[in-house]
N, C-alpha and C positions, 0 to 999 in steps of 0.2 A: 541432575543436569537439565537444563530447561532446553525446551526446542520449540521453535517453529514451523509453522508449514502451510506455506502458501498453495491456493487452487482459486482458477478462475480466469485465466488466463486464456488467450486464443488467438485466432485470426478475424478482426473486424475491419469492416467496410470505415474510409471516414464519415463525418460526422455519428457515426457509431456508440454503441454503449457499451460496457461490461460492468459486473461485477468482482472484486478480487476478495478473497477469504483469506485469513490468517489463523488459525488455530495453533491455541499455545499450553504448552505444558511441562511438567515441572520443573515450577516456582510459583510464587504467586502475583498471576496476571493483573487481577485486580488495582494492586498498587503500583505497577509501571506506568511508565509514559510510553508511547507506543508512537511510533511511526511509519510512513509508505517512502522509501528511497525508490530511483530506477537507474539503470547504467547502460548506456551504449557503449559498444567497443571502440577504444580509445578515450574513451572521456571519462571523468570520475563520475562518483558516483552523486548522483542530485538527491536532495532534499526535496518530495513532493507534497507531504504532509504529516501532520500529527495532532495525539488529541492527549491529553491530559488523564490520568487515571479513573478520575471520574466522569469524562466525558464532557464535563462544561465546559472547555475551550478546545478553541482548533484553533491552527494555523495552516496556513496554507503558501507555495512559491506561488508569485506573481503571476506568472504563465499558465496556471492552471485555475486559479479565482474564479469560483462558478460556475467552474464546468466540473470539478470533480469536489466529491465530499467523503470526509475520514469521518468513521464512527466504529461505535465499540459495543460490544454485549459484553460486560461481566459474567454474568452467569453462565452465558458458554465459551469463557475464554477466547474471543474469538476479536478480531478488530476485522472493518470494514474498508475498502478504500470503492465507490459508485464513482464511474465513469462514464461521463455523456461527455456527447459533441467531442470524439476524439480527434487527432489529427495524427497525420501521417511521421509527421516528426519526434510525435512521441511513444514509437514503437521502440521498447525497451525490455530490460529484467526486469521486474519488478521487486524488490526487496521489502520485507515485512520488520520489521528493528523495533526489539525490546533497548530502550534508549539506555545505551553506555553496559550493553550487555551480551543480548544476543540477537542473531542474525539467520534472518529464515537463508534455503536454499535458492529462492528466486522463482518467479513464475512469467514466461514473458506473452509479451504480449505485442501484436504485431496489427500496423494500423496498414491497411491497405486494400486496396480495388485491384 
């Protein structure tokens, strides 16, 4: 059974940085597509980014275009989501998504002064 496991998560100042970790295991990570979901309470859950099995494409929501970047290590299972110039509104869970599979426990992350 495959799982994920997000870390990295905190309390930041805005315009702020983090990094967030995903570490995955068994199945094989390598071949998924991999995404960073987040969820405020009451509202679904958003699509923030993802990258492609082998890393040559991203996509990214509009609202976050160049301030945050999705990346991945194959070799230690692991996907990335780099967090600059945060803002206060996108204090959320962070979810980690083996795409049409599985679903980390969430790591949240709280944008605030």
């Amino acid at each position: 059974q495959g799982q994920l496991v997000e870390s990295g998560g905190g309390l930041v100042q805005p315009g702020g940085s983090l990094r967030l970790s995903c570490v995955a295991s068994g199945f094989s990570f390598s071949i998924w597509r991999m995404s960073w979901y987040r969820q405020t309470p009451g509202k679904e859950r958003e699509l923030v980014a993802s990258i492609t099995s082998t890393g040559n494409m991203t996509q990214y929501a509009d609202s976050v275009k160049g301030r945050l970047t999705i990346s991945r290590d194959n070799a230690k299972n692991t996907v990335y989501l780099q967090m600059n110039s945060l803002k206060p509104e996108e204090t959320a869970v962070y979810y980690c998504h083996a795409v049409s599979v599985y679903w980390g426990q969430g790591t949240q992350v709280t944008v605030s002064s």
